[in-house]
C-alpha positions as CSV (number, residue, x, y, z in Angstrom):
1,X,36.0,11.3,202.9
2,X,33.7,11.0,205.8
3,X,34.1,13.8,208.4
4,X,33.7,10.8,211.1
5,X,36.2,7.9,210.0
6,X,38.1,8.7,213.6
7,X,35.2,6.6,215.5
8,X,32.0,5.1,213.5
9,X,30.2,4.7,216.5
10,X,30.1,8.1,217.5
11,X,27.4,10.6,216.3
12,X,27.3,13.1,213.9
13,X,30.1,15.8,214.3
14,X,28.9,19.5,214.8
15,X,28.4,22.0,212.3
16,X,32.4,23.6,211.8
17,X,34.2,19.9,212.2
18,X,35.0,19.8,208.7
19,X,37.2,23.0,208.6
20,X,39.8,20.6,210.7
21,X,39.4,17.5,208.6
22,X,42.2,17.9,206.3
23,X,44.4,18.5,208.6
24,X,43.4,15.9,211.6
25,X,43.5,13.5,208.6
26,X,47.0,14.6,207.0
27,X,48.0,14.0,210.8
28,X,46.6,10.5,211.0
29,X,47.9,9.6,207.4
30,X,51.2,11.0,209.2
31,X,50.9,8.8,212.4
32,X,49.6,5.6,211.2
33,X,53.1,5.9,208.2
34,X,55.2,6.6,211.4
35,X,54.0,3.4,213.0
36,X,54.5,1.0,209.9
37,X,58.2,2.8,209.8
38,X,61.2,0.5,210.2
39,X,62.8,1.1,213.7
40,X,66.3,-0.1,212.3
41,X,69.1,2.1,213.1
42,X,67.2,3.9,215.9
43,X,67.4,3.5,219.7
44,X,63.9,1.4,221.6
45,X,62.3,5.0,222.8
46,X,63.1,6.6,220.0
47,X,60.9,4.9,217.4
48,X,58.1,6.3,220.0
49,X,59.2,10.4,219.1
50,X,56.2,10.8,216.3
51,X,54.0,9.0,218.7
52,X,54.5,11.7,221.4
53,X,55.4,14.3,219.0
54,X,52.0,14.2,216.4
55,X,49.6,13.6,219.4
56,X,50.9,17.1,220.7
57,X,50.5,18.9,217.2
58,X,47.2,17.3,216.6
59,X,46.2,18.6,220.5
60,X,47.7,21.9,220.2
61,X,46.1,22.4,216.7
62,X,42.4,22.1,217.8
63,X,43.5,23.5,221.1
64,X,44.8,26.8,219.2
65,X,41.7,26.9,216.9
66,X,39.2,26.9,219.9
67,X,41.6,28.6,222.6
68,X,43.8,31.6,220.4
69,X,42.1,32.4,217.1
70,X,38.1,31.2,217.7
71,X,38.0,29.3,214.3
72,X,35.6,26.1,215.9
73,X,32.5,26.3,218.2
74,X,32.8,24.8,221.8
75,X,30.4,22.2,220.6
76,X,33.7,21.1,217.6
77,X,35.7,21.2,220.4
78,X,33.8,19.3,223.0
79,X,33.4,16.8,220.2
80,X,37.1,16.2,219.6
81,X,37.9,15.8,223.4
82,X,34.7,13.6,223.7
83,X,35.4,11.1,220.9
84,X,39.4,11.3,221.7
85,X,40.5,13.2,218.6
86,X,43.0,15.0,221.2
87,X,44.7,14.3,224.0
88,X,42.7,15.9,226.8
89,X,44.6,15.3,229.7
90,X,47.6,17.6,228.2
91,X,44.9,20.3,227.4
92,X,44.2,20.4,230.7
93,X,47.9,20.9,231.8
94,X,48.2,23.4,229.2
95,X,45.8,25.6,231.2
96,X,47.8,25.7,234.2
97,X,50.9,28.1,234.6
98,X,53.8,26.9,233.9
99,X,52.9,24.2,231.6
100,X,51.7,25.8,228.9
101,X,54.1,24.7,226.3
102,X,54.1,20.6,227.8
103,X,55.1,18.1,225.0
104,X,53.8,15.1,226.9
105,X,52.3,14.3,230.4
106,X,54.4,11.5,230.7
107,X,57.5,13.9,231.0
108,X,56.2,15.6,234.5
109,X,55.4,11.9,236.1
110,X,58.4,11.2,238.7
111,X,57.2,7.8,238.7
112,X,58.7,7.6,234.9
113,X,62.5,9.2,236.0
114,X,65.3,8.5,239.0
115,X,64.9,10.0,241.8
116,X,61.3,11.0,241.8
117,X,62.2,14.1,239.3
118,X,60.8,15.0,235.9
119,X,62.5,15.1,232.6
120,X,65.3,17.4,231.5
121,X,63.2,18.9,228.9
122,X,60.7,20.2,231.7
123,X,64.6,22.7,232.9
124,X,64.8,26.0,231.6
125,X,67.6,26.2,229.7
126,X,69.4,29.2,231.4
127,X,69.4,26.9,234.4
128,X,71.3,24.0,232.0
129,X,75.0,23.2,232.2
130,X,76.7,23.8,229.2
131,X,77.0,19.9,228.4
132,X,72.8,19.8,229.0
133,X,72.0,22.4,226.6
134,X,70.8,20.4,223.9
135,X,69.7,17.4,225.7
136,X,66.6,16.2,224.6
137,X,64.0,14.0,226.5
138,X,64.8,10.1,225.4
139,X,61.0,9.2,225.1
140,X,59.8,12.0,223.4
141,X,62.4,14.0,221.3
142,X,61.4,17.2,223.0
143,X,64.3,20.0,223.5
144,X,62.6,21.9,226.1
145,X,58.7,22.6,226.8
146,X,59.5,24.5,229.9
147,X,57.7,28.0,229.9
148,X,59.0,31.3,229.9
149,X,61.6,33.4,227.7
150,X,64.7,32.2,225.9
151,X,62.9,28.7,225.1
152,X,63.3,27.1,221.6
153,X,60.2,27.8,219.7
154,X,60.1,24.5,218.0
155,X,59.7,22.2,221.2
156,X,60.9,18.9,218.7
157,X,63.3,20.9,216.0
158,X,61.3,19.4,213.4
159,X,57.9,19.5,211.6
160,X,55.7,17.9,214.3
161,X,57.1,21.4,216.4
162,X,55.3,23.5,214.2
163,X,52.0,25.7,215.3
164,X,49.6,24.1,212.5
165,X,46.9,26.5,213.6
166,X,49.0,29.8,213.2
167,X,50.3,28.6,209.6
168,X,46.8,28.0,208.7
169,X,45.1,31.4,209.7
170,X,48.1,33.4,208.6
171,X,47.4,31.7,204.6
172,X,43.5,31.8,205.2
173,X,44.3,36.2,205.7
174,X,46.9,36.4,203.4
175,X,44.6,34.5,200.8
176,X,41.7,37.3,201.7
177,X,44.2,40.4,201.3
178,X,44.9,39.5,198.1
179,X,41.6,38.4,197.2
180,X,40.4,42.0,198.2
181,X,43.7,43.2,196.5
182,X,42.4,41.5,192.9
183,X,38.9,43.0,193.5
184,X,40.2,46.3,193.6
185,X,42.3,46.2,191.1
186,X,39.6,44.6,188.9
187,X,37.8,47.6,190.0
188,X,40.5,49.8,189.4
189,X,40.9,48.5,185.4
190,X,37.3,48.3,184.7
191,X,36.9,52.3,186.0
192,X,39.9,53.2,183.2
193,X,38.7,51.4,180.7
194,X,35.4,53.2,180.5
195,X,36.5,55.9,181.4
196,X,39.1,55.3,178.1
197,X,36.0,53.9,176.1
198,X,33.9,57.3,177.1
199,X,36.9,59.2,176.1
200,X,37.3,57.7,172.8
201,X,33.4,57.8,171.7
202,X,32.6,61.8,173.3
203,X,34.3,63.2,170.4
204,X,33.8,66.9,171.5
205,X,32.9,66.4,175.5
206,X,34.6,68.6,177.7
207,X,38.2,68.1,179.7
208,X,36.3,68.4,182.6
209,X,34.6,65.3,182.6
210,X,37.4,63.6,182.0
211,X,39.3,64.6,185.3
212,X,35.9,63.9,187.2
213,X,36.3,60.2,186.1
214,X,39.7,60.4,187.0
215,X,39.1,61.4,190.8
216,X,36.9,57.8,190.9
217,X,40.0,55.4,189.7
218,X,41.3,55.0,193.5
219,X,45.0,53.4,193.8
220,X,46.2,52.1,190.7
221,X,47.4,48.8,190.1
222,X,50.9,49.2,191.0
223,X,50.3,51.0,194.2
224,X,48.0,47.3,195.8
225,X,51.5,45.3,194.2
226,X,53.5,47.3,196.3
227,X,52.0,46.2,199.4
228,X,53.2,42.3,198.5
229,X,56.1,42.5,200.8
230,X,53.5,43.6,203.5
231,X,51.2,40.5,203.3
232,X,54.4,38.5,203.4
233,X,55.6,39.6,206.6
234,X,52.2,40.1,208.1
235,X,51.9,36.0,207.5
236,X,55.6,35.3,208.4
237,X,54.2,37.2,211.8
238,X,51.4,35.0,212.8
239,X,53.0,32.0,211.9
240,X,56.4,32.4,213.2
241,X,58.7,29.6,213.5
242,X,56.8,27.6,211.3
243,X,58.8,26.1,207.8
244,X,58.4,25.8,204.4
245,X,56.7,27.7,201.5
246,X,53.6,28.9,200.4
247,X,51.6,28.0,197.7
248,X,50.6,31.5,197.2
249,X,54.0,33.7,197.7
250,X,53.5,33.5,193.7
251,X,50.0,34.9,193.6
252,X,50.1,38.4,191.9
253,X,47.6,39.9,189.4
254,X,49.6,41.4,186.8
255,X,49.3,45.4,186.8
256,X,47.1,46.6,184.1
257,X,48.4,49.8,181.6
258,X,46.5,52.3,180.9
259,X,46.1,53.2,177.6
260,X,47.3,56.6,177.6
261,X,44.9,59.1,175.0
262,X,47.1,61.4,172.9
């Protein structure tokens, strides 16, 4: 797939563009399905939601990448606002206090509402009535963007709510931790088994050298499975509020025995 399919005209993306390709495609893959959708059964402004609702996610992805976790260079960033990849007039309102959590700029226009006022989703919901509380915004789906505590975390309730950027790093350092967790098992099991091997072929070697090996072994398998519910939670922490499974939750290297020398 080319890395440049958004705009053919434009020039070369940077070095680092292609670690957001899968996902800025899976998004425009999601958008452009959206758009062919049949509207039947839902009200004029609401066929809109995904419109509003993936152009945030797609924003707040590579926002979050270059802004929160340093995954991209300026220049991947710069490139994406330059050739429109993102919608750089809510980046710019995500900057300022207050609007940190916007779901469209077209919910804070007073030109777009009654009385010169801005949507409901833009009220903190301790300041609702009890009949406003789960109002949402009629052109853009959103519950509540407004900032501060008590908000919902999902802005939408649904997938297009959820931080793609946090999902992604939590599974890029889970994968890691239990890469390093393999190597040192592998480690681990290749240290017993010579020190087995040695054992079996010394004949009349000493019990000393035998405990010096063992001092070398480090944790043994079982100990590094243990820590599984760790790496879970640590991943459920970055990426909080974010749905669904992982492909990995069933990554485990099996624990090796050791053959025990009678």
């Amino acid at each position: 797939m080319s890395t440049n399919r958004w705009d053919p005209k434009a020039k070369k993306p940077p070095k680092g563009f292609n670690y957001l390709v899968p996902v800025l495609s899976a998004l425009e893959n999601e958008l452009r399905d959206k758009v062919r959708e049949s509207n039947a059964g839902k009200r004029n402004t609401e066929s809109m939601w995904p419109v509003h609702q993936i152009n945030w996610q797609r924003s707040r992805y590579v926002y979050d990448m270059y802004y929160t976790h340093g995954k991209i260079s300026k220049k991947v960033y710069d490139y994406c606002i330059k050739n429109k990849l993102v919608d750089a007039a809510l980046i710019a309102k995500w900057k300022k206090p207050g609007y940190e959590r916007l779901c469209s700029t077209y919910v804070i226009n007073p030109n777009n509402y009654k009385f010169g006022t801005t949507s409901i989703c833009r009220v903190p919901l301790k300041d609702r009535s009890p009949e406003a509380m789960t109002a949402q915004d009629p052109t853009t789906g959103c519950r509540g963007c407004s900032s501060g505590v008590g908000q919902h975390r999902n802005i939408f309730g649904n997938k297009y709510g959820q931080n793609l950027a946090a999902v992604q790093v939590a599974r890029e350092k889970r994968m890691e931790e239990m890469e390093q967790k393999r190597l040192r098992e592998e480690e681990a099991n290749n240290s017993a088994d010579a020190a087995a091997s040695a054992a079996a072929g010394g004949g009349g070697d000493s019990e000393t050298d035998d405990d010096s090996d063992d001092d070398d072994y480090g944790p043994t398998p079982a100990a590094w499975a243990s820590e599984g519910g760790k790496l879970e939670a640590e991943s459920e922490r970055i990426a909080e509020g974010a749905e669904g499974g992982d492909d990995t939750d069933d990554y485990e290297q099996p624990a090796k025995k050791l053959k025990s020398n009678s």
